[in-house]
C-alpha positions, -999 to +999 in steps of 0.1 A: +000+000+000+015+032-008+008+051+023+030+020+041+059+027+013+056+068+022+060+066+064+088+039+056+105+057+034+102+094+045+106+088+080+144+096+079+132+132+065+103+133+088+131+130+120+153+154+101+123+183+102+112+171+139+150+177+147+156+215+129+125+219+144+129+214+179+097+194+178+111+171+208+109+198+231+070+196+237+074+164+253+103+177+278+087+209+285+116+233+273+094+238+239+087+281+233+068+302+219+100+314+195+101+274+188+066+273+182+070+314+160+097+291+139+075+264+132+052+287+114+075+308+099+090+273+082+056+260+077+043+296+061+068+297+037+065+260+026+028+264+023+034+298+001+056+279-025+035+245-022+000+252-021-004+265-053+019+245-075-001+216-061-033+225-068-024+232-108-023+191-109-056+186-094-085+168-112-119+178-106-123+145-083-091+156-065-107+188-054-141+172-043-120+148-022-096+178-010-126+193+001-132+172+030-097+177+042-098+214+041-067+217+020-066+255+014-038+259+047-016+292+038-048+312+047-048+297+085-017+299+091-016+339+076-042+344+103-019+329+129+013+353+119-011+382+121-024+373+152+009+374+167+024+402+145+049+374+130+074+385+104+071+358+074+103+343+060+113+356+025+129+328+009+139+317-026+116+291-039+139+256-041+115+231-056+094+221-083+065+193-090+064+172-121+031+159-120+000+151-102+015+123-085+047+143-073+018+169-056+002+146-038+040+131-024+038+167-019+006+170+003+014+140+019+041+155+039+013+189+045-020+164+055+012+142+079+021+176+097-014+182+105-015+151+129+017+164+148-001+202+151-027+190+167-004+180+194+013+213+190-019+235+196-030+212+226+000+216+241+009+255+233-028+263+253-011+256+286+014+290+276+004+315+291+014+338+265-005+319+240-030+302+257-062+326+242-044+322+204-065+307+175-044+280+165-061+283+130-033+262+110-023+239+135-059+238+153-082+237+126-092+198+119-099+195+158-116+161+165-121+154+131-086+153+124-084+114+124-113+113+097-097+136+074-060+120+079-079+087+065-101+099+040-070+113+028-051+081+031-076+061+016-079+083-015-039+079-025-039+046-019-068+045-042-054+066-073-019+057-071-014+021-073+014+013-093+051+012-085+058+037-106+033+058-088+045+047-059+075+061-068+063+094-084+045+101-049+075+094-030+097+121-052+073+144-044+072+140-004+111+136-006+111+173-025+087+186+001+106+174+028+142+182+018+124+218+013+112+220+046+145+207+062+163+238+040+139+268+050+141+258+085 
Protein backbone atom coordinates (compact mmCIF):
# COMPACT_ATOMS: atom_id res chain seq x y z
CA UNK A 1 0.00 0.00 0.00
CA UNK A 2 1.49 3.22 -0.81
CA UNK A 3 0.76 5.13 2.27
CA UNK A 4 2.97 2.04 4.11
CA UNK A 5 5.87 2.65 1.33
CA UNK A 6 5.61 6.77 2.25
CA UNK A 7 5.95 6.61 6.39
CA UNK A 8 8.77 3.92 5.61
CA UNK A 9 10.53 5.66 3.44
CA UNK A 10 10.19 9.40 4.53
CA UNK A 11 10.56 8.85 7.99
CA UNK A 12 14.37 9.57 7.88
CA UNK A 13 13.25 13.21 6.46
CA UNK A 14 10.26 13.28 8.83
CA UNK A 15 13.13 12.97 12.03
CA UNK A 16 15.31 15.42 10.05
CA UNK A 17 12.34 18.26 10.21
CA UNK A 18 11.25 17.10 13.89
CA UNK A 19 15.02 17.73 14.71
CA UNK A 20 15.60 21.53 12.92
CA UNK A 21 12.49 21.91 14.37
CA UNK A 22 12.86 21.37 17.86
CA UNK A 23 9.66 19.41 17.81
CA UNK A 24 11.12 17.14 20.77
CA UNK A 25 10.94 19.80 23.05
CA UNK A 26 6.96 19.57 23.68
CA UNK A 27 7.45 16.38 25.31
CA UNK A 28 10.27 17.65 27.78
CA UNK A 29 8.65 20.93 28.47
CA UNK A 30 11.60 23.27 27.33
CA UNK A 31 9.43 23.84 23.89
CA UNK A 32 8.74 28.06 23.31
CA UNK A 33 6.83 30.19 21.87
CA UNK A 34 10.05 31.36 19.51
CA UNK A 35 10.11 27.41 18.77
CA UNK A 36 6.60 27.32 18.16
CA UNK A 37 6.99 31.43 16.03
CA UNK A 38 9.69 29.14 13.91
CA UNK A 39 7.54 26.42 13.20
CA UNK A 40 5.19 28.72 11.39
CA UNK A 41 7.49 30.77 9.94
CA UNK A 42 9.00 27.31 8.20
CA UNK A 43 5.64 26.00 7.69
CA UNK A 44 4.31 29.56 6.10
CA UNK A 45 6.85 29.70 3.66
CA UNK A 46 6.47 25.98 2.62
CA UNK A 47 2.84 26.41 2.26
CA UNK A 48 3.45 29.83 0.08
CA UNK A 49 5.55 27.90 -2.52
CA UNK A 50 3.48 24.51 -2.24
CA UNK A 51 -0.05 25.18 -2.11
CA UNK A 52 -0.41 26.51 -5.33
CA UNK A 53 1.85 24.49 -7.46
CA UNK A 54 -0.10 21.59 -6.08
CA UNK A 55 -3.31 22.54 -6.84
CA UNK A 56 -2.37 23.20 -10.85
CA UNK A 57 -2.28 19.10 -10.86
CA UNK A 58 -5.58 18.60 -9.41
CA UNK A 59 -8.51 16.83 -11.18
CA UNK A 60 -11.95 17.82 -10.58
CA UNK A 61 -12.29 14.47 -8.27
CA UNK A 62 -9.06 15.56 -6.51
CA UNK A 63 -10.69 18.77 -5.35
CA UNK A 64 -14.06 17.23 -4.32
CA UNK A 65 -12.02 14.76 -2.17
CA UNK A 66 -9.56 17.81 -1.01
CA UNK A 67 -12.62 19.34 0.07
CA UNK A 68 -13.19 17.22 2.96
CA UNK A 69 -9.73 17.73 4.20
CA UNK A 70 -9.76 21.44 4.11
CA UNK A 71 -6.67 21.66 2.03
CA UNK A 72 -6.65 25.48 1.44
CA UNK A 73 -3.77 25.91 4.74
CA UNK A 74 -1.64 29.25 3.78
CA UNK A 75 -4.82 31.24 4.65
CA UNK A 76 -4.83 29.68 8.50
CA UNK A 77 -1.74 29.92 9.14
CA UNK A 78 -1.62 33.88 7.61
CA UNK A 79 -4.16 34.42 10.32
CA UNK A 80 -1.87 32.93 12.86
CA UNK A 81 1.31 35.27 11.94
CA UNK A 82 -1.07 38.20 12.05
CA UNK A 83 -2.36 37.31 15.23
CA UNK A 84 0.94 37.36 16.65
CA UNK A 85 2.43 40.23 14.46
CA UNK A 86 4.93 37.39 12.96
CA UNK A 87 7.41 38.49 10.42
CA UNK A 88 7.08 35.83 7.39
CA UNK A 89 10.25 34.30 6.00
CA UNK A 90 11.30 35.64 2.51
CA UNK A 91 12.94 32.78 0.88
CA UNK A 92 13.85 31.71 -2.59
CA UNK A 93 11.56 29.13 -3.94
CA UNK A 94 13.89 25.65 -4.09
CA UNK A 95 11.46 23.08 -5.59
CA UNK A 96 9.42 22.13 -8.33
CA UNK A 97 6.51 19.31 -9.00
CA UNK A 98 6.38 17.22 -12.10
CA UNK A 99 3.13 15.88 -11.97
CA UNK A 100 -0.01 15.15 -10.19
CA UNK A 101 1.51 12.30 -8.50
CA UNK A 102 4.69 14.30 -7.29
CA UNK A 103 1.83 16.89 -5.59
CA UNK A 104 0.24 14.62 -3.80
CA UNK A 105 3.99 13.13 -2.38
CA UNK A 106 3.80 16.67 -1.94
CA UNK A 107 0.55 16.96 0.34
CA UNK A 108 1.37 14.01 1.93
CA UNK A 109 4.12 15.52 3.87
CA UNK A 110 1.32 18.88 4.48
CA UNK A 111 -1.96 16.43 5.49
CA UNK A 112 1.21 14.19 7.86
CA UNK A 113 2.15 17.60 9.66
CA UNK A 114 -1.38 18.24 10.46
CA UNK A 115 -1.46 15.07 12.94
CA UNK A 116 1.71 16.44 14.81
CA UNK A 117 -0.10 20.21 15.10
CA UNK A 118 -2.71 18.99 16.66
CA UNK A 119 -0.43 18.04 19.45
CA UNK A 120 1.33 21.27 18.98
CA UNK A 121 -1.94 23.47 19.58
CA UNK A 122 -3.05 21.19 22.58
CA UNK A 123 0.00 21.63 24.13
CA UNK A 124 0.88 25.53 23.26
CA UNK A 125 -2.83 26.33 25.27
CA UNK A 126 -1.13 25.60 28.59
CA UNK A 127 1.43 28.97 27.55
CA UNK A 128 0.38 31.53 29.09
CA UNK A 129 1.36 33.79 26.52
CA UNK A 130 -0.53 31.92 23.97
CA UNK A 131 -2.99 30.23 25.74
CA UNK A 132 -6.20 32.64 24.21
CA UNK A 133 -4.36 32.19 20.37
CA UNK A 134 -6.45 30.74 17.50
CA UNK A 135 -4.40 28.01 16.55
CA UNK A 136 -6.09 28.29 13.04
CA UNK A 137 -3.27 26.21 11.02
CA UNK A 138 -2.32 23.94 13.52
CA UNK A 139 -5.90 23.78 15.32
CA UNK A 140 -8.22 23.72 12.64
CA UNK A 141 -9.23 19.78 11.94
CA UNK A 142 -9.93 19.53 15.84
CA UNK A 143 -11.63 16.14 16.50
CA UNK A 144 -12.07 15.44 13.13
CA UNK A 145 -8.63 15.30 12.43
CA UNK A 146 -8.37 11.36 12.39
CA UNK A 147 -11.31 11.27 9.72
CA UNK A 148 -9.69 13.64 7.39
CA UNK A 149 -5.99 11.97 7.94
CA UNK A 150 -7.86 8.69 6.45
CA UNK A 151 -10.06 9.89 3.95
CA UNK A 152 -6.97 11.32 2.81
CA UNK A 153 -5.09 8.12 3.05
CA UNK A 154 -7.62 6.14 1.56
CA UNK A 155 -7.86 8.34 -1.54
CA UNK A 156 -3.86 7.89 -2.51
CA UNK A 157 -3.87 4.65 -1.94
CA UNK A 158 -6.81 4.51 -4.22
CA UNK A 159 -5.40 6.61 -7.25
CA UNK A 160 -1.86 5.74 -7.11
CA UNK A 161 -1.42 2.07 -7.27
CA UNK A 162 1.43 1.27 -9.27
CA UNK A 163 5.05 1.22 -8.55
CA UNK A 164 5.81 3.70 -10.60
CA UNK A 165 3.29 5.84 -8.81
CA UNK A 166 4.55 4.70 -5.94
CA UNK A 167 7.50 6.08 -6.81
CA UNK A 168 6.31 9.44 -8.36
CA UNK A 169 4.52 10.06 -4.90
CA UNK A 170 7.55 9.37 -2.98
CA UNK A 171 9.67 12.06 -5.17
CA UNK A 172 7.31 14.41 -4.40
CA UNK A 173 7.21 14.00 -0.43
CA UNK A 174 11.10 13.59 -0.57
CA UNK A 175 11.11 17.28 -2.52
CA UNK A 176 8.74 18.63 0.14
CA UNK A 177 10.59 17.42 2.81
CA UNK A 178 14.16 18.20 1.81
CA UNK A 179 12.45 21.85 1.25
CA UNK A 180 11.20 22.03 4.61
CA UNK A 181 14.48 20.68 6.21
CA UNK A 182 16.27 23.80 3.99
CA UNK A 183 13.90 26.84 5.03
CA UNK A 184 14.13 25.84 8.54
Amino acid sequence: MLTDYLKENTKIYHDAIEGKLESNKLFDGSFSENNYYKMLQVNHIFLKFYEEAIKNFLTEKDKEILDQVNFDKLNLIEKDLQELEIKELDLPKLFKLDNRAEAFGALYVIEGSMLGGNVIAKTLKKYPDLENKSFNYFGHYGDKLGKSWKVFLSYINEEFTTENEKKEVFVGAKKAYEDLINFA
